[in-house]
KEDRENTI-494638 format. One record per residue: residue in one letter; x negated, y negated, z negated of N, C-alpha, C in turn. Coordinates in steps of 0.2 Angstrom, whole numbers, plus 5000, padded with zeros to 4 digits. Atoms other than C-alpha are relative to their C-alpha. Layout:
<tibas>
  residuo   n_X   n_Y   n_Z  ca_X  ca_Y  ca_Z   c_X   c_Y   c_Z
        a     X     Y     Z     X     Y     Z     X     Y     Z
...
</tibas>
This chain:
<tibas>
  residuo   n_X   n_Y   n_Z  ca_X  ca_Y  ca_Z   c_X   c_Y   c_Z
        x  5002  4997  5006  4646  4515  4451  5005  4997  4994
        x  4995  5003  5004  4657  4503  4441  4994  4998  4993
        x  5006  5004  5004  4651  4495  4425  4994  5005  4995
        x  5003  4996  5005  4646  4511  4414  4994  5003  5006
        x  5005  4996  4997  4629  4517  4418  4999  5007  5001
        x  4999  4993  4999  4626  4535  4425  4995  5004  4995
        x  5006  4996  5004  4617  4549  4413  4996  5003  5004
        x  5007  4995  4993  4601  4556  4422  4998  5005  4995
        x  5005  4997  5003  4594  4570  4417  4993  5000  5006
        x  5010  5002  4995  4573  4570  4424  4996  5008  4997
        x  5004  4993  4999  4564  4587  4428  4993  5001  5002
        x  5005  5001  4999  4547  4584  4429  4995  4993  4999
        x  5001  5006  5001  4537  4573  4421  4993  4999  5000
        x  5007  5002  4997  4520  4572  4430  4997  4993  4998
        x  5003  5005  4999  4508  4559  4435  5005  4994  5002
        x  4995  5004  4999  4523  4549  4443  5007  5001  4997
        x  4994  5000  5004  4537  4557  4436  5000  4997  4994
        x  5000  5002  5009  4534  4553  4418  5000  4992  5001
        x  4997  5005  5001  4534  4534  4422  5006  4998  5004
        x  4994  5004  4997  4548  4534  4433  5005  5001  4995
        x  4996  4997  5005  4557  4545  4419  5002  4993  4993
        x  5001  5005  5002  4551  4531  4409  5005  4993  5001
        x  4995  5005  4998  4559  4517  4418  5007  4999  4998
        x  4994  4998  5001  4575  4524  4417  5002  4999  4992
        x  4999  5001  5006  4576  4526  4400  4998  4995  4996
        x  5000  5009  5002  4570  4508  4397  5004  4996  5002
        x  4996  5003  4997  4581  4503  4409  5008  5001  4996
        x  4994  5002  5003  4596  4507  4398  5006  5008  5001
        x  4997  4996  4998  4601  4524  4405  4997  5004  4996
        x  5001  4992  5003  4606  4540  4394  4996  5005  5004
        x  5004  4996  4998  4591  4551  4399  4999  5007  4997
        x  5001  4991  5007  4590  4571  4394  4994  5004  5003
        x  5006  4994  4996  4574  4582  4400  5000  5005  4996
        x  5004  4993  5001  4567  4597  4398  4994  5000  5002
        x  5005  4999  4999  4550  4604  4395  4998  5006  5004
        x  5001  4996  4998  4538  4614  4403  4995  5004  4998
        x  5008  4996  5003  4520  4617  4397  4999  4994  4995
        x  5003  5006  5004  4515  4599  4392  5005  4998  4995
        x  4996  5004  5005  4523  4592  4378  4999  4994  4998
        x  5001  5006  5001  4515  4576  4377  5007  4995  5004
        x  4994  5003  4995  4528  4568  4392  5004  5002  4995
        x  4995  5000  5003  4541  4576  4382  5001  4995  4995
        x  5001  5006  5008  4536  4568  4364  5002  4992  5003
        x  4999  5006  4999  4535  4550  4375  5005  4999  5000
        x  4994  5003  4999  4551  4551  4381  5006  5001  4994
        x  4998  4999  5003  4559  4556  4368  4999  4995  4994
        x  5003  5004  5004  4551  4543  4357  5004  4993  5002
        x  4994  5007  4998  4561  4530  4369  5007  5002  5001
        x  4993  4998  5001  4576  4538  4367  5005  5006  5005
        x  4996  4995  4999  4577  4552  4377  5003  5007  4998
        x  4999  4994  5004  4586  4569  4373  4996  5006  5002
        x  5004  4994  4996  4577  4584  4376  5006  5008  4998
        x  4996  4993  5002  4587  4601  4379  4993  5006  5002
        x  5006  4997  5001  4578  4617  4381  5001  5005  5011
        x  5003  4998  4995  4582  4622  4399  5005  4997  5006
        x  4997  5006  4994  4588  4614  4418  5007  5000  4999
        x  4993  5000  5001  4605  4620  4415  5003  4994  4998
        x  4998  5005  5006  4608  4610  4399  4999  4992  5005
        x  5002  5006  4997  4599  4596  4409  5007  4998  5003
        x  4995  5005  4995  4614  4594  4423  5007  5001  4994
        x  4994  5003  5001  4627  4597  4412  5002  4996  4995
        x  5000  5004  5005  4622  4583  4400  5000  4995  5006
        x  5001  5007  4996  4621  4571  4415  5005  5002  5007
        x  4997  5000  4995  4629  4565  4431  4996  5000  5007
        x  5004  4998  4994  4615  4564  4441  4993  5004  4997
        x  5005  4998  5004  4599  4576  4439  4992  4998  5007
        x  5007  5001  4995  4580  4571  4446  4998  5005  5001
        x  5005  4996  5000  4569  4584  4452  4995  4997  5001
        x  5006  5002  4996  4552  4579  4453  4993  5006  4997
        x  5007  4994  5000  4541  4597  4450  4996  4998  5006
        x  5008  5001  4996  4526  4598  4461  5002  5004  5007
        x  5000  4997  4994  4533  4610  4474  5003  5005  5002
        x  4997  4997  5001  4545  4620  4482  5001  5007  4995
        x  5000  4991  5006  4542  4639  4470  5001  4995  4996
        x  5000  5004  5007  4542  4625  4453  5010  4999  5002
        x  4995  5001  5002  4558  4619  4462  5005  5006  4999
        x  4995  4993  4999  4568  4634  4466  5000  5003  4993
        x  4997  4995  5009  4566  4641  4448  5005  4995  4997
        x  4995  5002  5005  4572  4626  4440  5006  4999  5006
        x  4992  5001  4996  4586  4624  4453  5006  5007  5000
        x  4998  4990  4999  4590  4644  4457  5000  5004  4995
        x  5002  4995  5003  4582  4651  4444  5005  5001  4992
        x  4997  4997  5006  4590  4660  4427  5000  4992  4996
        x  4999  5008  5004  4597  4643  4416  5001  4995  5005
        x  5003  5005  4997  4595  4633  4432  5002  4995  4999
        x  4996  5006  5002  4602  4618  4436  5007  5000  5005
        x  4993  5000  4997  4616  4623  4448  5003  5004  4995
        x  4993  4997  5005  4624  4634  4434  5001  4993  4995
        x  4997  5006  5004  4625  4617  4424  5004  4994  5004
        x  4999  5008  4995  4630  4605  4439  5008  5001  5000
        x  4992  5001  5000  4649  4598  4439  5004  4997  5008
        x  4996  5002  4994  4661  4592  4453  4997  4993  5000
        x  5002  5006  5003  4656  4576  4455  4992  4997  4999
        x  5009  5000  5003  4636  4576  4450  4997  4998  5008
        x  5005  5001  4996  4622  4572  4459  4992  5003  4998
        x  5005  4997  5000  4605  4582  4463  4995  4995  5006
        x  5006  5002  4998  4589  4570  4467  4996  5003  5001
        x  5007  4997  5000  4575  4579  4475  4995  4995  5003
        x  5005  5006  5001  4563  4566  4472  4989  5004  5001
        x  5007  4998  4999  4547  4576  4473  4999  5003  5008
        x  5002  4998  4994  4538  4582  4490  5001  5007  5001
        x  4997  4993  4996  4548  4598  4498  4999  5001  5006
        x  5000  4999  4993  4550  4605  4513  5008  4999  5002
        x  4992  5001  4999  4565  4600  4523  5004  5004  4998
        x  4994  4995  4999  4572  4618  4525  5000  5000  4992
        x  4998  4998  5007  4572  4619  4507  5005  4996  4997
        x  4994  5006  5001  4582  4602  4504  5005  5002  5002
        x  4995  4999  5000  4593  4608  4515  5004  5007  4997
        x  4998  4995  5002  4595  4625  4508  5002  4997  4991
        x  4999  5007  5007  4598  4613  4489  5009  4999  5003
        x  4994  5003  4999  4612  4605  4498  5005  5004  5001
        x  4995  4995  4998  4621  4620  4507  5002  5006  4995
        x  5000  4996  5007  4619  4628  4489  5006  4996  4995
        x  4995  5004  5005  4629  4615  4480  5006  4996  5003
        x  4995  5002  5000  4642  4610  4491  5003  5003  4999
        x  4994  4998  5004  4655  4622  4484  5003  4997  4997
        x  5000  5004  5010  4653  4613  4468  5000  4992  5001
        x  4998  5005  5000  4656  4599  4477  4995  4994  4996
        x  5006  5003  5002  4637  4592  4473  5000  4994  5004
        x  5004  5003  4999  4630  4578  4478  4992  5002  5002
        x  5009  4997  4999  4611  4583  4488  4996  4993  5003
        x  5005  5004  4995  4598  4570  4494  4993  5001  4998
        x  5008  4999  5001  4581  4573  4497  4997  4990  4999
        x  5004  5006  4999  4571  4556  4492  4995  5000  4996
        x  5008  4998  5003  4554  4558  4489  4995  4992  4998
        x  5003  5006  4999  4542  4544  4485  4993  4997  5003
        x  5007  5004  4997  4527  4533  4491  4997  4995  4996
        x  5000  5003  5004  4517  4523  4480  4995  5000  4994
        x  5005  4996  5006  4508  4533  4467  5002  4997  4994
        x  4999  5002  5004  4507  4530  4450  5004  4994  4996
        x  5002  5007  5000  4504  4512  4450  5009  4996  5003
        x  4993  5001  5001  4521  4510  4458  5007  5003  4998
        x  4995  4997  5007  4530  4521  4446  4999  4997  4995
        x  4999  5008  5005  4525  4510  4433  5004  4993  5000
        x  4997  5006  5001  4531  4494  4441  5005  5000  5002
        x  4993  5002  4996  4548  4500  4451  4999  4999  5005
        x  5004  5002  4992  4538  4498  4468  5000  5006  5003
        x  4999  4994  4997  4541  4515  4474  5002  4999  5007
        x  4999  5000  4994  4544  4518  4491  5005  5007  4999
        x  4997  4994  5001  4558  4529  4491  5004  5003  5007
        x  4996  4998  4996  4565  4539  4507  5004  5004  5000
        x  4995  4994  5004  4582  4547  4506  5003  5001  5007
        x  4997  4997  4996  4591  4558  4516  5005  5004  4998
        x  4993  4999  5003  4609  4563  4514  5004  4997  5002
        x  4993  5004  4999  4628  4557  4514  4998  4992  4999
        x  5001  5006  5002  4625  4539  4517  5004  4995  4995
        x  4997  5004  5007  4639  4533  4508  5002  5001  4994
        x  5003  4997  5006  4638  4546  4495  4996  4995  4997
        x  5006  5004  5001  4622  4536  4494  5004  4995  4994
        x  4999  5005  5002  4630  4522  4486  5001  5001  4992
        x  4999  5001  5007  4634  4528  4471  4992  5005  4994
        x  5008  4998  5006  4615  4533  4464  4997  4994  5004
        x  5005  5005  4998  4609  4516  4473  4998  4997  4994
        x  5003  5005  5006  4608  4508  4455  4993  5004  4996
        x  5006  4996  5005  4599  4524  4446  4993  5001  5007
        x  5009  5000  4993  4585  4525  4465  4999  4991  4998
        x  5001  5006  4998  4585  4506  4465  4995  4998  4992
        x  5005  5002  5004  4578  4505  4447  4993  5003  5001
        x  5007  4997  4999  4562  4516  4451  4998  4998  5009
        x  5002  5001  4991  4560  4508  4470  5006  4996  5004
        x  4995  5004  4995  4567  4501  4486  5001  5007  5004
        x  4996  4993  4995  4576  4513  4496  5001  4998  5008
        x  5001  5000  4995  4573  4518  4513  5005  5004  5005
        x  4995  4995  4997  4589  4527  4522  4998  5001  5006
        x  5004  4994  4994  4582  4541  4534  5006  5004  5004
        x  4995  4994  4998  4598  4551  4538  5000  5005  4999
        x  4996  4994  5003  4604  4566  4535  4994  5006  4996
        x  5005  4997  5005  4596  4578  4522  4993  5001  5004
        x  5007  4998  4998  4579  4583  4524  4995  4996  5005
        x  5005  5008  4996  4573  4564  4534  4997  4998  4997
        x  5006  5003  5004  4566  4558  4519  4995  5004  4999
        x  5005  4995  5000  4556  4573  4518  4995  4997  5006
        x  5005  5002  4992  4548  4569  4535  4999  4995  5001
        x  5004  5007  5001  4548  4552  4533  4993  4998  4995
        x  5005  5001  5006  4538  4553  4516  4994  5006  5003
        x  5006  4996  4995  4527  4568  4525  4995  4998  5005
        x  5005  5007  4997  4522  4555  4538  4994  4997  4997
        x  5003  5006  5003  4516  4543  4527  4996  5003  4996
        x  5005  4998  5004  4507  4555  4516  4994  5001  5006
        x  5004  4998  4994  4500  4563  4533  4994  4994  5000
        x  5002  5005  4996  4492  4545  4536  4996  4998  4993
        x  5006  5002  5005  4486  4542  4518  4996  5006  4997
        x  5005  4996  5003  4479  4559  4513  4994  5000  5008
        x  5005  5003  4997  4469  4557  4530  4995  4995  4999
        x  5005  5006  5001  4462  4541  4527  4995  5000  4995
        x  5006  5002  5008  4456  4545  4508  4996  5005  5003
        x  5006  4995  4999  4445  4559  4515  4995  4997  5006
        x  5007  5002  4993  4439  4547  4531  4997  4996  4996
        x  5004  5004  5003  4435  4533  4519  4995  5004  4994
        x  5005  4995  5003  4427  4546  4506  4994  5002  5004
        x  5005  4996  4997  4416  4553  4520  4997  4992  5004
        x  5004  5004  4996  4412  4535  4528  4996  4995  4991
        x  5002  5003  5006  4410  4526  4510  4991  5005  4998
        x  5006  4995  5003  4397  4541  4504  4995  5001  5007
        x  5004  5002  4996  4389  4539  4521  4994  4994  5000
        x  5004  5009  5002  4384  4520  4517  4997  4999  4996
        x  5005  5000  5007  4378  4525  4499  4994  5003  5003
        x  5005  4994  4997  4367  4540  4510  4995  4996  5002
        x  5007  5005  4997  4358  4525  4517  5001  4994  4997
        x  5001  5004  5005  4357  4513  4504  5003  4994  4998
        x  4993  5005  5003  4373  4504  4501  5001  5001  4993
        x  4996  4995  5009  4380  4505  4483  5008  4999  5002
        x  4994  4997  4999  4396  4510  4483  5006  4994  4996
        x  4996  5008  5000  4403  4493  4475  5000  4997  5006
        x  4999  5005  4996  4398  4485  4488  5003  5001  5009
        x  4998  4997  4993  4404  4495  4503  5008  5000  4998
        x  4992  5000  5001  4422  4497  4494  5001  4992  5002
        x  4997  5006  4999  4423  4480  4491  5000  4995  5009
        x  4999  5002  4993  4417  4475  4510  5007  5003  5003
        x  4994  4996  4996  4430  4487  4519  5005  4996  4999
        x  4995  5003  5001  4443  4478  4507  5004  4995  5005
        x  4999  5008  4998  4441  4463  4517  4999  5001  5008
        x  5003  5000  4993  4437  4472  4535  5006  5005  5002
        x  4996  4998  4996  4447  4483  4549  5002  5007  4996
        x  5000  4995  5006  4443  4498  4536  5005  5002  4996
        x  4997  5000  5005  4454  4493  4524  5007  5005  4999
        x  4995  4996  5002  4468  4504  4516  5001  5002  4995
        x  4997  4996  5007  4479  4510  4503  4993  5003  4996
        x  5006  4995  5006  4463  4523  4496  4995  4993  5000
        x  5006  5002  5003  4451  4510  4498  5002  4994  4995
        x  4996  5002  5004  4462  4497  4489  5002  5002  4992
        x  4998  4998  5005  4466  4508  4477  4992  5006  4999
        x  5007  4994  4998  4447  4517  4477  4999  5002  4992
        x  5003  4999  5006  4445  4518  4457  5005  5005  4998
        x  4994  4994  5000  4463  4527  4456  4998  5005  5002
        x  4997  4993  4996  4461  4538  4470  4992  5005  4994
        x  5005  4996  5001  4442  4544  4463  5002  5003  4992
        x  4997  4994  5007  4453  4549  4446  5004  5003  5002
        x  4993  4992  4997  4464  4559  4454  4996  5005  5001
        x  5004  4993  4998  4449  4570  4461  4995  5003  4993
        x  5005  4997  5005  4441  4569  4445  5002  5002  4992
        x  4997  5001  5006  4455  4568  4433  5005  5004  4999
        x  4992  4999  5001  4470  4580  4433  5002  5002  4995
        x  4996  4999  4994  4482  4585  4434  5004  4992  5004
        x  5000  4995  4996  4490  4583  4446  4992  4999  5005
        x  5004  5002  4995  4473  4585  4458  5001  4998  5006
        x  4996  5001  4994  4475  4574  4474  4998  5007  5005
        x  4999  4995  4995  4466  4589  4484  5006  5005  5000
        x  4996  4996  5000  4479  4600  4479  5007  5000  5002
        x  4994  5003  4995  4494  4589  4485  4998  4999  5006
        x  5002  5000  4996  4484  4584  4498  5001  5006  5006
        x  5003  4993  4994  4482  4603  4506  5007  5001  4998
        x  4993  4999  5001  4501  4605  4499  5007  4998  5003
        x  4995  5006  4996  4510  4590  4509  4997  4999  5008
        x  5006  5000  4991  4496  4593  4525  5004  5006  5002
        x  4997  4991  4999  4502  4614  4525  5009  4997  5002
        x  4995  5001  5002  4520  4606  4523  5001  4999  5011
        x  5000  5006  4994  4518  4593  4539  4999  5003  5006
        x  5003  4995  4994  4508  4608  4549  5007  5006  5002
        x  4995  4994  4999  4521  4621  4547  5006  4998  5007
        x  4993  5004  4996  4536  4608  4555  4996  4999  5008
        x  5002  4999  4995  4523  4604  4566  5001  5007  5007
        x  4999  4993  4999  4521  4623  4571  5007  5000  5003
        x  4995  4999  5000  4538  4622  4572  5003  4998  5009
        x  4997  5006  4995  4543  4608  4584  4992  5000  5006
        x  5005  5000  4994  4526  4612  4597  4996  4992  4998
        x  5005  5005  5000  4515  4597  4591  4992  4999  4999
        x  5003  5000  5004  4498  4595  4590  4997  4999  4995
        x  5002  5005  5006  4492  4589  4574  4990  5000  4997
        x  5006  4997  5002  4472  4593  4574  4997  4997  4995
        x  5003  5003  5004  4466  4581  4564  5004  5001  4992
        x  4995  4998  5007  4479  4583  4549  4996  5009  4998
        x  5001  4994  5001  4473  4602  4551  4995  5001  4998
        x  5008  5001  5005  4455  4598  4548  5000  4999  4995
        x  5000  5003  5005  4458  4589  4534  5003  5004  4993
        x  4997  4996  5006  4472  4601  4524  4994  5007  5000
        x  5005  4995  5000  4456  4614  4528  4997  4999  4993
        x  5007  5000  5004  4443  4604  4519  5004  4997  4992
        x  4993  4998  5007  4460  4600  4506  4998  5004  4994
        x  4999  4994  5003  4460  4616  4501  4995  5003  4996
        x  5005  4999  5004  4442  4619  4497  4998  4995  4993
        x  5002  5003  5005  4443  4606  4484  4998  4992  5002
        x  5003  5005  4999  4439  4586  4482  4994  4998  5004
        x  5009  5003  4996  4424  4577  4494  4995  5001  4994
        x  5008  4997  5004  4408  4583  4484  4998  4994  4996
        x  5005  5006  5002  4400  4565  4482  5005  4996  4995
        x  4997  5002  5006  4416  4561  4471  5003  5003  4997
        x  4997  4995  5003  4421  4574  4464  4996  5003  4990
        x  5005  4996  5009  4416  4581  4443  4996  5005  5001
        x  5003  4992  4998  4403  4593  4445  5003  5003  4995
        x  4999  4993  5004  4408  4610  4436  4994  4998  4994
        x  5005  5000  5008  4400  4610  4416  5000  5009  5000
        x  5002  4993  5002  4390  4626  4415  5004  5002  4992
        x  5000  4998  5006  4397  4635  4400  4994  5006  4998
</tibas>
């Protein structure tokens, strides 16, 4: 990369996106985004010295590399493909991070879009949540040109450690794994925890047991988190949850795997968070 730092622009500034966007522009890096609905993430970043333009285009051709981190293929495709996107601003030269959870063919439909233009594509999606977009602890899986790779290892290495998967579309199903294994989990420990309350545990003292037993895991370690996700959004975990399970099942589908358990679970996804932790509905 040499001594001068690369300009990023950042597309999406969610529950994770917004501190990794963060990082960056504390770390020292020319930062440009664009809005979408919310304007508070805009306001913040911009308060640390981001620039804001008005549409993805602007984004790449203010920067050298640009992040995606929307919520889901359709979110990406407009701003990549769509009117202003961000391939009519990208330069010879540039780089295209798909940092939020896609589906492989899409990545590589990304990639085979912007080699003419002699783009840079990697999928590297994260693992970690919030709490490791705050501190730089992200788990990041990338897949793409490896020694391309080198020259965004400085802008990936300050939001995370990097995990090289191979060629486009790995990290996707790297990072699809590892959701696979923890949106499972938060729904078996959701259904064994509210088990334990049913018969006369209190629900401190069952978290905190598990912590310390065979049980344990990321949701139940992180148990005050996760029940603000189902009770807090955006984004709602059910809604990734049944988004990154549908993702998993499809490939599955594909590749002749069973996956039954994944399949139960993006079911009870879909209908919305576990009941016993979930906000009840406010009559209006």
């Amino acid at each position: 990369m040499g001594d001068e730092k690369k300009k990023v622009g950042f597309i999406g500034l969610g529950d994770i996106g917004l501190p990794m966007a963060k990082r960056l522009v504390t770390g020292g890096y020319q930062t440009t985004v664009c809005g979408h609905v919310r304007r508070q993430p805009i306001e913040e970043m911009k308060s640390l010295g981001a620039m804001e333009v008005k549409t993805p285009k602007e984004v790449a051709q203010a920067s050298d590399v640009s992040i995606i981190m929307v919520q889901n293929d359709k979110q990406a495709d407009e701003v990549i493909f769509g009117p202003g996107g961000l391939l009519e601003g990208v330069k010879a030269g540039d780089g295209i991070l798909l940092m939020g959870t896609y589906s492989p063919a899409f990545c590589k439909r990304v990639a085979a879009a912007a080699q003419p233009k002699k783009v840079d594509v990697f999928d590297a999606p994260v693992v970690g949540a919030r709490m490791g977009a705050e501190a730089g602890t992200l788990g990041i899986s990338v897949g793409g040109d490896k020694e391309a790779l080198e020259k965004y290892r400085e802008v990936l290495e300050r939001m995370g450690k990097i995990t090289y998967c191979g060629t486009i579309g790995m990290g996707q199903i790297v990072k699809l794994a590892n959701n696979m294994c923890a949106i499972i989990n938060a729904w078996v420990a959701a259904e064994a925890i509210a088990w334990g309350m049913k018969n006369g545990a209190t629900e401190e003292m069952l978290v905190e047991h598990i912590k310390i037993g065979s049980g344990n895991s990321f949701s139940v370690q992180n148990w005050q988190w996760l029940k603000s996700m189902w009770t807090d959004p955006p984004p709602p975990t059910y809604y990734v949850g049944a988004k990154d399970l549908s993702y998993a099942l499809a490939i599955a589908h594909e590749v002749n795997q069973a996956c039954p358990i994944a399949a139960l679970v993006c079911e009870l996804a879909k209908k919305g968070p576990p009941k016993e932790f979930s906000r009840p509905v406010e009559k209006k």
